[in-house]
Each structure stands twice: as C-alpha cells, then as structure tokens.
C-alpha positions in Angstrom: 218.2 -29.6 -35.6 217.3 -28.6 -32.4 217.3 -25.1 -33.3 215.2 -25.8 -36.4 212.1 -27.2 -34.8 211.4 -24.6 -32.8 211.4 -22.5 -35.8 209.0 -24.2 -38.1 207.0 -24.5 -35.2 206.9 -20.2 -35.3 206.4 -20.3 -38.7 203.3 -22.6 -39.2 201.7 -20.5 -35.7 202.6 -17.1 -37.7 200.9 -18.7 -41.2 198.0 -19.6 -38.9 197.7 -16.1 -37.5 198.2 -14.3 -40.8 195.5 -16.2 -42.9 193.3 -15.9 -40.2 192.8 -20.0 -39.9 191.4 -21.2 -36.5 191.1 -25.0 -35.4 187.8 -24.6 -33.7 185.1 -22.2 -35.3 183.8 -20.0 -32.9 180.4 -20.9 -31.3 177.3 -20.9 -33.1 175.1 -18.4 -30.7 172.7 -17.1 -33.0 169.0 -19.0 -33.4 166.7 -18.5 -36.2 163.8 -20.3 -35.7 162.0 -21.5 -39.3 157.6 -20.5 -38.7 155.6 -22.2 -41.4 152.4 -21.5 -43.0 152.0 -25.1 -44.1 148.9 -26.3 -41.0 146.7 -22.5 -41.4 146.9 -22.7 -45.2 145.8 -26.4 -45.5 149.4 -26.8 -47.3 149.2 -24.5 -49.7 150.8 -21.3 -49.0 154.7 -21.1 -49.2 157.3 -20.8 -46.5 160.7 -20.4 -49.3 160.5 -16.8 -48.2 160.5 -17.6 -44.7 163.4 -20.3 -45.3 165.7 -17.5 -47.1 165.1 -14.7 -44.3 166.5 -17.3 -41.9 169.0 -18.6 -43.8 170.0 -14.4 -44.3 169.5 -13.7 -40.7 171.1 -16.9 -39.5 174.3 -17.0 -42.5 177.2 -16.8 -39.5 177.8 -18.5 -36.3 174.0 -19.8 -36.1 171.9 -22.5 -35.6 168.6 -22.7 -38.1 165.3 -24.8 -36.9 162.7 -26.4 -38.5 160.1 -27.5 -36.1 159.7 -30.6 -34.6 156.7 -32.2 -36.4 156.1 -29.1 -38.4 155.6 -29.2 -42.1 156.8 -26.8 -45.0 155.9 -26.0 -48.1 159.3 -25.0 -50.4 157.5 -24.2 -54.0 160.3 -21.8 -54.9 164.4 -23.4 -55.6 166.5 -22.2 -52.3 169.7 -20.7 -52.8 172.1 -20.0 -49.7 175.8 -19.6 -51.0 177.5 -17.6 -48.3 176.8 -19.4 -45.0 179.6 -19.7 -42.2 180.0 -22.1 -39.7 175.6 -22.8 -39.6 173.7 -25.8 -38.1 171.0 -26.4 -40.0 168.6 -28.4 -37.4 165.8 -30.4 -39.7 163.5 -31.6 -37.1 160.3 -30.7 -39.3 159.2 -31.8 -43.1 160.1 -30.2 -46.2 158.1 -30.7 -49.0 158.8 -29.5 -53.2 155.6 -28.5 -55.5 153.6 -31.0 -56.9 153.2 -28.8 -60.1 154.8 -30.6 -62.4 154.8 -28.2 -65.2 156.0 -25.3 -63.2 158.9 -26.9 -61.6 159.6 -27.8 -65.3 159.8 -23.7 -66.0 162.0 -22.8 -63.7 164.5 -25.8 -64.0 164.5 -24.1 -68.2 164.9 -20.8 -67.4 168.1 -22.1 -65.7 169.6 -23.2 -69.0 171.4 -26.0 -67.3 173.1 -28.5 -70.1 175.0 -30.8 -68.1 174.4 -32.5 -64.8 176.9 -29.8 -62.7 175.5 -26.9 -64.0 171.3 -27.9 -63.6 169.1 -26.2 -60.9 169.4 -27.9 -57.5 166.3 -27.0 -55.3 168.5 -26.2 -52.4 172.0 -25.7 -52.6 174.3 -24.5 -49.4 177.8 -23.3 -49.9 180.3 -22.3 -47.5 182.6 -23.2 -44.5 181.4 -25.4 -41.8 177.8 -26.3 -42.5 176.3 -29.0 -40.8 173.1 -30.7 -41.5 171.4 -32.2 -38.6 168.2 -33.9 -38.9 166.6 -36.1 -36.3 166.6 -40.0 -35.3 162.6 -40.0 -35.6 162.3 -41.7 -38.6 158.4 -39.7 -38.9 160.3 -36.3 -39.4 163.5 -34.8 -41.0 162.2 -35.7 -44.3 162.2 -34.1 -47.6 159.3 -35.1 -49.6 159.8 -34.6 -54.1 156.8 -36.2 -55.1 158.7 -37.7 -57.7 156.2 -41.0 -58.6 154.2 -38.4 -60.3 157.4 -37.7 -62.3 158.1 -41.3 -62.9 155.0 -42.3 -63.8 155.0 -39.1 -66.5 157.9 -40.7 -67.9 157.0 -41.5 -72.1 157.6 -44.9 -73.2 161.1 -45.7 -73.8 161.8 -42.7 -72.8 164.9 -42.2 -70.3 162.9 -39.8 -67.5 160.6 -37.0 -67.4 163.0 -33.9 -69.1 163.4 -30.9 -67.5 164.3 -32.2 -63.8 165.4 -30.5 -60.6 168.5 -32.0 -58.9 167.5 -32.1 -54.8 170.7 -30.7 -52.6 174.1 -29.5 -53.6 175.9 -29.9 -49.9 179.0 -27.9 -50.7 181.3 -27.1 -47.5 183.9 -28.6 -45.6 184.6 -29.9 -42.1 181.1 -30.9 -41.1 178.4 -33.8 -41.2 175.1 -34.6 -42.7 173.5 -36.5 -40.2 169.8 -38.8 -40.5 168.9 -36.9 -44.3 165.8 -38.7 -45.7 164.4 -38.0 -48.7 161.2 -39.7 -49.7 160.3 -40.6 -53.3 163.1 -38.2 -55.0 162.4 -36.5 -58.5 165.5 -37.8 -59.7 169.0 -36.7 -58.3 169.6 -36.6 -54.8 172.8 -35.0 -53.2 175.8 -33.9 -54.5 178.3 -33.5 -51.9 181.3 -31.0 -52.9 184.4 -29.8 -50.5 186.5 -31.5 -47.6 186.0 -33.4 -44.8 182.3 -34.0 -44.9 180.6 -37.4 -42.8 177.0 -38.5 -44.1 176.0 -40.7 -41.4 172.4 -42.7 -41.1 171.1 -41.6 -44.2 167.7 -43.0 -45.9 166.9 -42.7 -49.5 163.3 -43.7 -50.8 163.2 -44.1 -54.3 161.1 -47.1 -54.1 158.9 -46.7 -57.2 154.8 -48.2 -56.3 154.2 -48.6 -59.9 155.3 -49.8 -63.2 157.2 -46.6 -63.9 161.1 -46.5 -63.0 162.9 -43.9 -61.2 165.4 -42.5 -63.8 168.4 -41.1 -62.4 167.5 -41.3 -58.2 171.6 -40.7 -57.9 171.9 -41.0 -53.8 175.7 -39.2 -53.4 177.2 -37.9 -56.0 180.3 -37.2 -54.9 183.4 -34.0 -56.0 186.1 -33.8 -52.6 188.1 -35.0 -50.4 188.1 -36.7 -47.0 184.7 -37.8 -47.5 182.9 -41.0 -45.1 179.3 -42.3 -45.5 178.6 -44.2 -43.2 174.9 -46.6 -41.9 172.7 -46.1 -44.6 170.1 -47.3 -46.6 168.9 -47.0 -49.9 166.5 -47.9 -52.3 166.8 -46.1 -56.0 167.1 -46.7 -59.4 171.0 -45.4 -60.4 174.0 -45.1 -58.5 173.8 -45.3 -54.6 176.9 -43.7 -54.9 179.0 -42.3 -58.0 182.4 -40.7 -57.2 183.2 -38.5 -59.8 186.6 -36.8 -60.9 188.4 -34.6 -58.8 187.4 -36.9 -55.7 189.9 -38.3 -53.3 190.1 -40.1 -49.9 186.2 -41.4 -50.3 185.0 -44.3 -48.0 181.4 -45.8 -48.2 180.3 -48.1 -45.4 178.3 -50.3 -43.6 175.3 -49.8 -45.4 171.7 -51.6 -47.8 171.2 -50.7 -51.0 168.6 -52.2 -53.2 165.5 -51.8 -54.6 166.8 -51.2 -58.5 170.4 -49.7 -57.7 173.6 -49.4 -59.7 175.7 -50.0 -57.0 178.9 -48.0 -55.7 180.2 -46.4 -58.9 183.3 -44.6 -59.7 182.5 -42.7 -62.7 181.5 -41.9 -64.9 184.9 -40.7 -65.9 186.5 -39.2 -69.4 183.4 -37.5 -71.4 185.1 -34.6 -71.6 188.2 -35.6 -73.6 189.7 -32.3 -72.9 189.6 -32.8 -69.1 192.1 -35.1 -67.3 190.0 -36.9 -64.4 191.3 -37.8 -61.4 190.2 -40.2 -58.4 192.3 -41.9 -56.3 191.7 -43.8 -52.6 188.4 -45.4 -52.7 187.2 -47.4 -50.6 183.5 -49.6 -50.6 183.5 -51.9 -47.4 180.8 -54.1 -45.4 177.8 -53.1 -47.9 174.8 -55.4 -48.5 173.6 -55.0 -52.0 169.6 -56.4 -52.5 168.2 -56.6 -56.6 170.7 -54.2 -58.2 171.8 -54.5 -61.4 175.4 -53.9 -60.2 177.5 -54.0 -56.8 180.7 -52.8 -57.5 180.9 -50.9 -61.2 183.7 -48.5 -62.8 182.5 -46.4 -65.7 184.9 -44.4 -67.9 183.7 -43.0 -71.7 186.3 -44.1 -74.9 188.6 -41.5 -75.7 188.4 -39.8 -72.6 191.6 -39.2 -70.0 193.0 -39.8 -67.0 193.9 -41.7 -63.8 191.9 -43.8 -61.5 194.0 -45.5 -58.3 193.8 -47.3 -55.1 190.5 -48.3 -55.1 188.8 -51.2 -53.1 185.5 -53.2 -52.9 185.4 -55.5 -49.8 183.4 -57.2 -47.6 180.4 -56.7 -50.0 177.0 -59.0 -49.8 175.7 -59.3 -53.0 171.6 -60.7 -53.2 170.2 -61.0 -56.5 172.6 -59.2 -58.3 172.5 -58.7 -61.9 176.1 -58.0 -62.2 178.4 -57.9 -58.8 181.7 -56.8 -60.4 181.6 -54.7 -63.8 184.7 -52.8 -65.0 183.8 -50.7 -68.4 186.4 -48.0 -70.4 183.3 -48.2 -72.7 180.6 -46.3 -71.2 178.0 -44.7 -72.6 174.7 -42.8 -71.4 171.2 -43.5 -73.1 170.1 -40.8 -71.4 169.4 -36.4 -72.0 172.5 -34.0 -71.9 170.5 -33.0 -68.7 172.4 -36.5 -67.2 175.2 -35.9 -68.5 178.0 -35.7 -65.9 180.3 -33.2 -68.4 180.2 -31.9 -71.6 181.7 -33.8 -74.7 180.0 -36.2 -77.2 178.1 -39.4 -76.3 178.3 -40.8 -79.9 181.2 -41.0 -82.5 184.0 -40.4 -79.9 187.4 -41.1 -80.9 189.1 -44.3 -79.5 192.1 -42.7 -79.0 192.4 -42.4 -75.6 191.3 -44.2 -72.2 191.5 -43.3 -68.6 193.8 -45.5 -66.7 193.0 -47.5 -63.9 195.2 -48.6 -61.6 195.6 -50.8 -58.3 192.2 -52.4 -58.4 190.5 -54.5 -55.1 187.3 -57.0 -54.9 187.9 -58.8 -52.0 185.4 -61.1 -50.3 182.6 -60.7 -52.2 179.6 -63.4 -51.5 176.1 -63.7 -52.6 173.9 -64.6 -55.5 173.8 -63.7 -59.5 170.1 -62.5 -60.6 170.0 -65.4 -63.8 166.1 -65.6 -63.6 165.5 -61.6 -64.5 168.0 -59.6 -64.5 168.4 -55.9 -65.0 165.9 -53.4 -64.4 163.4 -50.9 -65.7 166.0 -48.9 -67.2 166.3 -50.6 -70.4 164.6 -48.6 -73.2 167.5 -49.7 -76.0 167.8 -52.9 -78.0 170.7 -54.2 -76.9 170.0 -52.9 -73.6 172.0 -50.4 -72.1 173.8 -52.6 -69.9 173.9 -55.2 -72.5 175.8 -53.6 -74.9 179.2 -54.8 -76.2 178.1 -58.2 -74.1 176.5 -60.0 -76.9 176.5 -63.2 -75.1 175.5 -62.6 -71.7 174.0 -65.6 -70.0 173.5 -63.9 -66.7 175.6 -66.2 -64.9 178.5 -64.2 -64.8 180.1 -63.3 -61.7 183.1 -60.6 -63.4 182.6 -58.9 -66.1 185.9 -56.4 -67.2 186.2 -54.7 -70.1 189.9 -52.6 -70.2 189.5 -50.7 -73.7 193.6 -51.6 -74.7 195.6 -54.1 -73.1 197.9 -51.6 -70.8 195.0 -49.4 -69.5 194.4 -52.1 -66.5 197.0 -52.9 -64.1 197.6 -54.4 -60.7 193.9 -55.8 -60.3 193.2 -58.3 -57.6 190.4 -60.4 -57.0 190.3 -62.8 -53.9 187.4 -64.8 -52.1 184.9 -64.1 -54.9 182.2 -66.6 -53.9 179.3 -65.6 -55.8 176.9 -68.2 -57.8 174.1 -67.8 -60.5 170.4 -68.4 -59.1 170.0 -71.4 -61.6 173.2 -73.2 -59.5 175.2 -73.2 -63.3 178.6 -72.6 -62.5 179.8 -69.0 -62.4 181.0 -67.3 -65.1 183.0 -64.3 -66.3 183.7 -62.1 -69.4 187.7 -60.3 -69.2 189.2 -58.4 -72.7 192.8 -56.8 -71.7 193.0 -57.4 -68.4 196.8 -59.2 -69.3 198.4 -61.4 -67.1 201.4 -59.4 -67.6 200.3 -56.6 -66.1 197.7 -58.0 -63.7 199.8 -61.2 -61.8 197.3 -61.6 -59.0 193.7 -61.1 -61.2 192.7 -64.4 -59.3 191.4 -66.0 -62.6 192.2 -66.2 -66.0 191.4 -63.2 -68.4 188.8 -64.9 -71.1 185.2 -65.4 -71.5 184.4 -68.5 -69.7 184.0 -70.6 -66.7 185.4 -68.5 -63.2 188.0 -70.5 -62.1 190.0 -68.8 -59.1 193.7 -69.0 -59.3 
C-alpha cells in the first residue's frame, strides 16, 4: 500500500500535465475598456459594435469594463462563444431596443422553436467567465423595456410572440455577482456548466399595469455545482426552474414575490424520447410574498425519468396561492417558443411518468392566498393552474398529484404550519402518494382536512 500511493499520486500529476488542466487560471492582465456613444447621441446611436470589439480584443486572460455610471445602447443580439478565463466588470447600464417590431425580426430570422434553441440577446460561453457588477444599486443594470411588451400582450393571449430570451451564462468555475435586470421582456438567465455562484441578484419584473409579465423566468438552470445565493425577485414565472441534466443545485436566502411560481424543478418529460435527470436540490431559508406557488415540481404525462434528493426547507410562505404543489401532469398554455423541449403538449400517451424520488418540505410557515388567488396568467377556463383540481377551495396547504401509485416514493413532510387567509382549517389534495411507499408523508394521502401524522 505504501508503495501504491505514491503512485496514483504520479499518475493524477502526469493526467494533469498531459491535458493541460491547471488549478489556478493564469491572471487576467489584459483591459479592454467598453467607450459608449449613448450621452453624444442623446441615446440613440449603438455601442453592440463597440461591445463585440472588446469582447474580441479582451476573449483571454482579461478584464472588460463598462463605465461607472455610463450608459449603453445594445440594439443588436451579442454573441461571445469563445471567451477564456474574462471578467466581465458591469459598472455602467445596458440597455435593449425599444423597437418592438424589430427585435421581433431578428428573434424570426433565428428560427428558434423551443425555449433552448431561441435567440438570447447576449450569450457568453467558455471557461472561467465571471460576471461582476457593482453594489450601487443605480448601476449594473440591464434595462429590456419589457412593460411595452406586456402591455402588447392580446387578450387571453399567453405573451407577446416572437420574444428574445436576456443571457445565456454558460461557463464553469466562476460567479455572477449583483446582476439586475429591470423590467425583463420575458426570460431572464439561463445558467449552463459547473461550478457557477449567483450571488445578490435583483430581478424587476414588477409589471405597473394591468398587463402580466408572461414568462419573466429568473434562473433557468442546466449544470452542476450550482449556488444562488441573497436575492430578490419580483416576476411572473419561475424564480427558479431547474431543468434536466442539472445536479448539485442550492437556492438560498432569498424574496421572491410579486406574481412568482416559486422554486421549480421542471418542467421535466416533454420529450418522451429523452430520459431527464435531476438529482440533489436543495431550496432553503426563502421568503416567498403573492406567488401562486412556493415549492412546485412539474413533470409532462408520458414523459421519462428520474427526479432525487430534493429538499424545500425553511421556507416563509405570505399569501401564497399554493405553497406545496407536486404535478406528473403538467402542461403549458403557452407558444412552442416556451416550450422547454420538443414533444407534444396535447394528446400525449399516459404511458409513462418521470419518477420522483426522496422528496423534503420541511418547516414551511406562512399564509394560503383564500381571498384571490392566482395570478394574471390565467387566460383558460379551468385555469391553467386549476386544472385537474375541480374542487379547489383555496385553502389547501399540499396539493400532490403522483400520475400512478409507484411513481412517488419516500416523501416527507414535517412542521407544515401554513393556514388559509379566511382562518378555515387547512386543507390538502393527495392521489398516489401510497402509504406504502411514502411511511413518513406526515398526513394522510386523500382530499380533505390536513391533519399531521
């Protein structure tokens, strides 16, 4: 044995050498400095070719500036795919086209038919990118204009079509650090790799009309090793959605409100030829203010896979329209442009489920929204969020729905103390959840008064 160590310990420094890994990236002495045309055009001229000749210049061992204070005008998608090891240093404001019509052009051209493939308006790929914005809560922000969007919005209809996604952060070992974005067009940021922290974040999506924000996604989230961390947000979907292929995912101390869906996993399964995957989840010490859920899982019938180890605690629930809803019957009122992958939305085969797995709510406290609950959302009769729930009364704390009675097993509940606004008792809705398989549920599995083991 004492022989061997020494050996393996040869072997992993000869790998290491060989592919060229290093545990520190080399230092980042190159500056590009961002200049902006924004204050001697009265706003109007166009710094996106000034923003890709720095991100060109800058692509390696760099650091990338925008002004303290200063403002720029980004009218054209930006598209930087090959960066290595860059800080990008947001200390000024970015601001997308108000032109409605043309945004709408170029998001066509792109053909994009599912929510992975659409145009993002800046996307950054590569190793080690770090996104640094300041503490000043007047600057680092990126401003969509999206109330225009919202308030273009037909009635009943489910958003404005032909939308822009905001930032596709994909790289690994780095942090995205005091991002605001102000009144979003619809999706925020999807974060894809390893290792990435997303610290102090603020999301706007507050909408100062009558119109609602469709689709104001905060993190969408593909990898691994992922922590978000102190922020707040205030949107109309998902404050978070983690998505298949994701693993090792915490989401903390933060608010969201406004009209939010909560912390989501999902949704999973659409494509019923693709096996998803998501597994070590974790949603602790969040307050959630006027959402329609807290804690949701989403999975399509018919679609596949496995969803483990995941956890909601700690979680302050005000207003809430639902603070714990388990579906493996989604669906999406919505455009292919928001759908998450391709397969069918209507007529799917029940002949198949993704299986979850080693389910947490612990300590969750707070009020149910019995008054007026839900949200702008509904365009459908049965509601969206209604649907399959024929006899909602809005005072129901738990609402699970397991599609067959094995696709649910080892879910725990414990310290559930949430109550309906109208001080009836709480209540919850449970198909499949069987005793057999679920021994410490922490209630009974039927439709009626909650009533902790």
């Amino acid at each position: 044995m004492v022989a061997i160590i020494p050996l393996l310990s040869f072997l992993v420094l000869a790998i290491k050498f060989v592919s060229g890994a290093s545990p520190h990236p080399p230092p980042r002495s190159k500056t590009c400095v961002v200049p902006s045309k924004y204050l001697a055009s009265n706003g109007t001229a166009d710094d996106s070719p000034a923003i890709v000749s720095a991100l060109a210049k800058c692509s390696k061992d760099a650091v990338i500036t925008f002004c303290e204070g200063v403002n720029y005008n980004i009218f054209n998608p930006i598209s930087a795919k090959n960066l290595s090891n860059v800080e990008i240093r947001m200390r000024g404001n970015l601001h997308l086209p108000q032109n409605i019509t043309a945004v709408q052009k170029l998001v066509n051209i792109s053909n994009a038919l599912t929510y992975l493939t659409t145009l993002y308006w800046i996307a950054v790929a590569g190793p080690s990118i770090d996104y640094v914005s300041t503490d000043n809560v007047t600057n680092g922000w990126i401003d969509s204009y999206g109330q225009a969007w919202w308030d273009l919005n037909p009635v009943n209809g489910t958003g404005t079509l032909l939308r822009p996604h905001l930032l596709s952060f994909n790289t690994t070992n780095v942090s995205l650090r005091h991002f605001k974005s102000r009144k979003p067009i619809a999706w925020n940021v999807q974060l894809i790799g390893n290792n990435i922290t997303v610290s102090d974040a603020i999301i706007d999506a507050y909408s100062t009309t009558a119109s609602f924000p469709f689709n104001t996604d905060s993190f969408d989230v593909t990898g691994t090793n992922i922590k978000i961390t102190n922020s707040v947000i205030f949107n109309g979907d998902d404050s978070i959605a983690v998505q298949s292929g994701s693993h090792n995912v915490l989401f903390e101390k933060a608010t969201i409100g406004y009209q939010t869906h909560g912390m989501s996993i999902g949704s999973l399964g659409q494509n019923q030829a693709s096996f998803a995957n998501v597994s070590n989840i974790t949603f602790n010490d969040v307050a959630v203010i006027n959402g329609v859920y807290a804690a949701r899982f989403k999975s399509w019938i018919g679609g596949q896979g496995l969803a483990k180890n995941i956890t909601w605690s700690n979680i302050r629930s005000y207003n809430v329209s639902f603070p714990i809803f388990v579906t493996q019957t989604y669906f999406n009122q919505g455009s292919s442009q928001t759908q998450l992958e391709t397969g069918g939305v209507v007529g799917r085969p029940n002949n198949s489920t993704v299986i979850m797995k080693d389910f947490i709510w612990v300590n969750f406290t707070g009020t149910i929204n019995t008054f007026s609950p839900g949200d702008g959302s509904c365009v459908t009769d049965p509601c969206w969020y209604n649907a399959g729930l024929p006899d909602l009364k809005h005072t129901e704390a738990i609402i699970v729905e397991c599609n067959t009675n094995s696709s649910c097993s080892n879910f725990v509940t414990k310290n559930i103390e949430l109550f309906p606004q109208d001080m009836e008792a709480p209540t919850v809705v449970c198909f499949n959840a069987t005793a057999a398989l679920n021994p410490k549920l922490g209630f009974d599995c039927r439709n009626g008064t909650f009533i902790p083991a």
